[in-house]
N, C-alpha and C positions, 0 to 999 in steps of 0.2 A: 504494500500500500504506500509505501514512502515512496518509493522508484515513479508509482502512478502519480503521486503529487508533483513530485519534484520535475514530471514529464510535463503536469498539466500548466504549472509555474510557468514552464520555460518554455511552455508552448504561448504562451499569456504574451509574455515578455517578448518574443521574437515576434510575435503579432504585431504589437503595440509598436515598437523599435522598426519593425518594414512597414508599415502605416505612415510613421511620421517621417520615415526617408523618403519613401514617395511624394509624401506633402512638400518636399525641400525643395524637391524639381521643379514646384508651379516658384519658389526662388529664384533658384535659378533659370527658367524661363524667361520670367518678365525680365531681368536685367539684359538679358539678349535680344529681345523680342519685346520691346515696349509697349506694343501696338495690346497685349496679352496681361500688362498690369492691370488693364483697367477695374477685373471684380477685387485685386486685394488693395486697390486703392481706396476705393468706395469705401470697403467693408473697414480699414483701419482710419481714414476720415471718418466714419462714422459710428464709431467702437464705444465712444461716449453714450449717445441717442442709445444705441443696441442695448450699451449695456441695460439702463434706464427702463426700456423695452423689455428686455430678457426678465429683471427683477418682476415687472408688472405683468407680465404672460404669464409665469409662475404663479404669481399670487391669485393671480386670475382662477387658474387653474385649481392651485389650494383652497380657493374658497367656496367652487363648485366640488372639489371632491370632499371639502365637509358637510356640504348640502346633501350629498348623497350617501357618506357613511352615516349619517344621521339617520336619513330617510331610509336608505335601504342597506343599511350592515349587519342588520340580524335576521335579515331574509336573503341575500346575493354574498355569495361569496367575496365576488370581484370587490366588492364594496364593504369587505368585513374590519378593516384598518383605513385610520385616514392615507396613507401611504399607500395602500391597496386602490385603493378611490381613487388617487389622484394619479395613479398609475394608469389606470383604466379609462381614466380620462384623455390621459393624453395619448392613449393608444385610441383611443377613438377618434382623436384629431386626424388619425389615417384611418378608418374608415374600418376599426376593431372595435366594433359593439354589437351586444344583442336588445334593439330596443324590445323586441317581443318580450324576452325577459325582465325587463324593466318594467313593463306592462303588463305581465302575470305576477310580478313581485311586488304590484302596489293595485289598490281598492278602489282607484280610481285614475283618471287621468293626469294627474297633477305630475306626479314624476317624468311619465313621459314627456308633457310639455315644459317642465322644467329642463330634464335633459336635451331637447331642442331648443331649447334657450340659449343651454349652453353651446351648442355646434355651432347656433347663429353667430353669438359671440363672439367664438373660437376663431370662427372660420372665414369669417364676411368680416368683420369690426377689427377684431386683429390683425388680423392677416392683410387687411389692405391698410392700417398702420403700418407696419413692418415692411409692404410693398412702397410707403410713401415713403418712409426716412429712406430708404436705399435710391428713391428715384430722386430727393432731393441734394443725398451726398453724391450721387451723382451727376447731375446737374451742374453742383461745384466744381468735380471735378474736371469735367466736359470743358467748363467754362476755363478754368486754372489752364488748362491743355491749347486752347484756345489762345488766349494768354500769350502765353509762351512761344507761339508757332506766331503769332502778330507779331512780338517783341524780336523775332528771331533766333532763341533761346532755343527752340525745340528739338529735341532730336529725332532721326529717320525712326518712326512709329515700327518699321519692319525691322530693322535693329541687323543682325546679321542674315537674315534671309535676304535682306537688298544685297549686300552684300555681295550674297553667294549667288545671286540675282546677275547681277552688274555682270560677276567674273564669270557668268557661264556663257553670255552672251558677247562678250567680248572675246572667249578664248571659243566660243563654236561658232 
């Protein structure tokens, strides 16, 4: 049983570790390829907003899944813990729920159309938040990029693809 752990450890690890080396390459991409900055620009322009975003999506989230461990934790499993709730919540932001059971697990209609409440919420209200901050930091940055290429600061957007571009068609 050791040997099984110490396998599953470092299967973990070596996961995690060729994850985050793969993520390095969108790195080093964009410094070659400028044209390819564009989403880690936005998203670290707007890291702030996100954050701000990400706490209130959470809480959002937490405070529907005490709505419904209340309502339905000693009749649904999924709903038996606030952490179980708010798990099941947010797997139902993808499209993992049973409202049928939601609506054989309560006496009347209110859970259901609480639970639609919340997907509205979720889904419509946040989510075109979260579309807005991202089109607004981009925007900026659009405009910044803009800027730059007026001012004549800018660099070749293709970065060594021109480059490689230029020398193929000159040497064929």
């Amino acid at each position: 049983w050791s040997v099984m752990k110490a396998t599953k450890q470092c299967k973990l690890y070596l996961s995690v570790a060729s994850t985050l080396q793969m993520l390095k390459v969108i790195k080093f991409v964009n410094v070659f390829v400028p044209k390819m900055a564009l989403a880690t620009s936005v998203l670290s322009h707007g890291l702030g907003d996100l954050a701000f975003f990400t706490v209130f999506f959470f809480f959002t989230i937490f405070a529907f899944g005490q709505l419904f461990f209340i309502q339905l934790g000693p009749i649904d499993e999924s709903y038996l813990a606030q952490f179980d709730a708010s798990f099941s919540l947010f797997r139902a932001l993808f499209g993992d729920f049973d409202i049928q059971l939601i609506m054989d697990s309560s006496p009347s209609y209110i859970n259901g159309m609480l639970f639609v409440a919340y997907l509205f919420s979720a889904i419509f209200i946040l989510l075109s938040i979260f579309l807005t901050i991202l089109g607004e930091h981009q925007a900026f940055v659009r405009d910044e990029q803009d800027e730059a290429k007026a001012a004549g600061r800018g660099v070749d957007e293709y970065g060594v693809l021109s480059v490689g571009i230029k020398w193929v068609k000159k040497n064929i």
